[in-house]
Residue, then its C-alpha position, 0 to 999 in steps of 0.5 A: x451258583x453266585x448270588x442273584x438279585x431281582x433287579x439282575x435277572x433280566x442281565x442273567x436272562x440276556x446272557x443266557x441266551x448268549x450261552x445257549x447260541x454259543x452253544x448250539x452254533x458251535x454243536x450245528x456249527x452255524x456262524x451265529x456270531x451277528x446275532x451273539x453280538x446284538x445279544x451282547x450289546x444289548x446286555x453292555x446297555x442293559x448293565x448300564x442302564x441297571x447299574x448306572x441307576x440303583x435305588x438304595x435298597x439296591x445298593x444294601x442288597x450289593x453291598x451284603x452279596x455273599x461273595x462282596x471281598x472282605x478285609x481279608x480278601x484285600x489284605x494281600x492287595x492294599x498291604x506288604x508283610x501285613x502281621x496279625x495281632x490278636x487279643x484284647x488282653x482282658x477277655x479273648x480275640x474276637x473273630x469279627x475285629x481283626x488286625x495288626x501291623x503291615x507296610x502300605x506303598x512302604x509306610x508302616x501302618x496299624x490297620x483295624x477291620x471288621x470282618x464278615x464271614x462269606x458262608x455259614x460256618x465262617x459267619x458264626x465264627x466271626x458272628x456275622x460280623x458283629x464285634x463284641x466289647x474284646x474286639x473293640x478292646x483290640x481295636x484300642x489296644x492297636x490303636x493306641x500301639x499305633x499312637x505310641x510309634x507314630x503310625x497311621x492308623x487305617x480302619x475298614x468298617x463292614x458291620x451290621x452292627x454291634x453284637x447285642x447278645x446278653x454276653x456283649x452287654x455283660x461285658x460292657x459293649x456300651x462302654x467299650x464303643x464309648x471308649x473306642x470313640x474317645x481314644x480315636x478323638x484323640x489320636x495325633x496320627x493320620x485316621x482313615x476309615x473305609x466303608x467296603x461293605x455295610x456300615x450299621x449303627x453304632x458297631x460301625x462308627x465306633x471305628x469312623x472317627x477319622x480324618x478321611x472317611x471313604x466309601x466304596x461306591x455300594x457301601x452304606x453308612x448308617x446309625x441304624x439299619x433299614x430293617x430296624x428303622x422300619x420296624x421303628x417307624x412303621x412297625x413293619x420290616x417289609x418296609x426296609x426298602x422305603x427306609x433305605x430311601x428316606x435314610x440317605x446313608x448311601x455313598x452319594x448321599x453321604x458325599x453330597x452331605x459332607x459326611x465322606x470324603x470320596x467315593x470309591x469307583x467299583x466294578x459294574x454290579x460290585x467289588x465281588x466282580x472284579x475284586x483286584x480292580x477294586x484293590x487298586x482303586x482303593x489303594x490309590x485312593x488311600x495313598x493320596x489322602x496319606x500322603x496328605x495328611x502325613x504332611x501336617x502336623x499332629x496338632x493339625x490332625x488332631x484339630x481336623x478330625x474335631x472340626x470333621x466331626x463338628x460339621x457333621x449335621x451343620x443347618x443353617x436357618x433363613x433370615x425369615x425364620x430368624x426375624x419370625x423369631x424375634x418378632x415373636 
C-alpha cells in the first residue's frame, strides 16, 4: 500500500468512496455515474485546494515519501547511454554517491547523485543516502575528469546529510566536503545542481556549488534538518513542524530569496505520481540553462558561480539605522 500522510487521508477517504460505488453499481447494476462524478470532482477540488496549499512540513513529508523517484529512476529519462563509474581510488565505491558519464539532448555530460534507498535493504546498502568521505572523493574524481575534457557537469542532490558515524569522521568527512566545495569553486565548465528530494546540511551542499541550482517544486534545501534544528532550539524534535516554518528552506522561499534559480513543476501530490511528467519538466528545464551557460566562456562561468555564491545572504541596511550609526 502507498505511503499516506494526515493531510491526504480526506482525498483517500473521497475516492474510496468512489471505488465502492463503482463497485456496487456494476454488482447491482445501477447507473450510479451522476453521483460517482459529483464525488470526482469534489475530489479535483479537494487535491487542489490540499495540494495548492502545503505547509513546509508538508512539503519535508513529500519530498522523503518512500516511492519519491531517485537518480536512478531518472537516469534513463534525462540521459543516453548513461556509464557508471565507481571508486574513489583511495578507499572503496560509496553506494550513496553515484555517477559517471552519458549524452543529455546529445551533449556529453559528467553527472553526480546522491542516492537513497527506496526500502530497508537498499536503504543500508547506500546508508539512507548519506555519503561518507569515498563518495565525496568520487564525486572529485569525476569532477575533475570532467574539468579535464570540457564537460558540464550536472549534480542531483538528495541527502539528509552527511554520514556522521565514527568511520566517516576517521576517514576525514570534514576534509573531504571542504575539498568538494574548493574544486566545484573552481571549475570553468558549466555546474548545475538539482534538488529532487531533501537537501540537508552539509552532505547537500557539498555538491550545490554551481551556476544553476534547480529545485523540484517539493524539495528542500537547508543547512541543517528540521528535526536537528528543533533539537537545537528547543530542545524537543516534536517541534520539527515549527522548524520547517521558521527555516524558509523550501523551494519557494529559496527562489524568492535568490538562492534558486527556478522551480521545477511537479505532479499533484509529488514526482512519485507521475514520475515521467516530472522527467520532462526536468529535462527541459536543464536543457534551457545548459545551453545558456555553454554560451559563455570559461572565465565567465567561473566568475558567475563566485558572484552566485557572494550574493547569497546579501542585507541592506536603512538610512536610519546608518545615520544612528554615526550619531552614536
Amino acid at each position: 500500500m502507498a505511503q499516506l500522510f494526515e493531510f491526504e487521508k480526506p482525498i483517500a477517504e473521497l475516492e474510496h468512496r468512489i471505488s465502492e460505488l463503482q463497485k456496487f453499481s456494476a454488482d447491482k447494476g445501477i447507473d450510479l455515474s451522476q453521483e460517482v462524478d459529483t464525488l470526482e470532482k469534489r475530489v479535483l477540488l479537494l487535491k487542489k485546494e490540499i495540494y495548492g496549499n502545503l505547509e513546509p512540513w508538508q512539503k519535508v513529508q513529500i519530498a522523503r515519501h518512500s516511492e519519491r523517484p531517485n537518480f536512478y529512476d531518472y537516469a534513463p529519462l534525462l540521459f543516453e547511454d548513461f556509464i557508471e563509474l565507481k571508486g574513489d581510488r583511495l578507499f572503496a565505491d560509496d553506494h550513496s554517491i553515484a555517477g559517471g558519464i552519458a549524452l543529455f539532448h546529445g551533449v556529453p555530460v559528467t553527472v553526480v547523485a546522491q542516492v537513497k534507498g527506496k526500502d530497508t535493504k537498499e536503504n543500508i546498502k547506500r546508508n539512507f543516502g548519506m555519503p561518507h568521505p569515498e563518495g565525496y572523493r568520487k564525486a572529485i574524481r569525476l569532477m575533475d575528469q570532467a574539468e579535464k575534457f570540457g564537460r558540464p557537469i550536472l549534480t542531483f542532490i538528495d541527502t539528509p546529510g552527511a554520514a556522521c558515524d565514527l568511520g566517516a569522521e576517521e576517514r576525514g568527512q570534514g576534509e573531504a566536503i571542504a575539498r568538494c566545495l574548493l574544486a566545484m569553486s573552481g571549475y570553468r565548465v558549466p555546474v548545475i545542481s538539482t534538488v529532487i528530494g531533501e537537501g540537508g546540511s552539509g552532505g547537500a551542499l557539498a555538491l550545490g556549488v554551481c551556476n544553476v541550482l534547480l529545485m523540484l517544486e517539493n524539495s528542500f534545501y537547508s543547512v541543517i534538518a528540521p528535526e536537528s534544528c528543533a533539537s537545537i532550539l528547543w530542545k524537543d524534535t516534536t517541534k520539527a513542524k515549527e522548524a520547517a516554518a521558521a527555516l524558509k528552506f523550501t523551494a519557494k522561499d529559496l527562489l524568492r530569496l535568490g538562492v534558486a534559480d527556478e522551480l521545477v513543476r511537479e505532479p499533484q501530490g509529488g514526482a512519485h505520481n507521475n514520475l515521467q511528467q516530472t522527467a520532462d519538466e526536468l529535462s527541459q528545464v536543464i536543457s534551457k540553462y545548459l545551453v545558456r551557460l555553454r554560451s559563455e566562456s570559461p572565465e565567465a562561468i567561473r566568475e558567475t558561480r563566485y558572484q552566485k555564491l557572494r550574493k547569497i545572504g546579501m542585507f541592506r541596511e536603512s538610512a536610519e539605522i546608518n545615520l544612528t550609526k554615526k550619531l552614536d
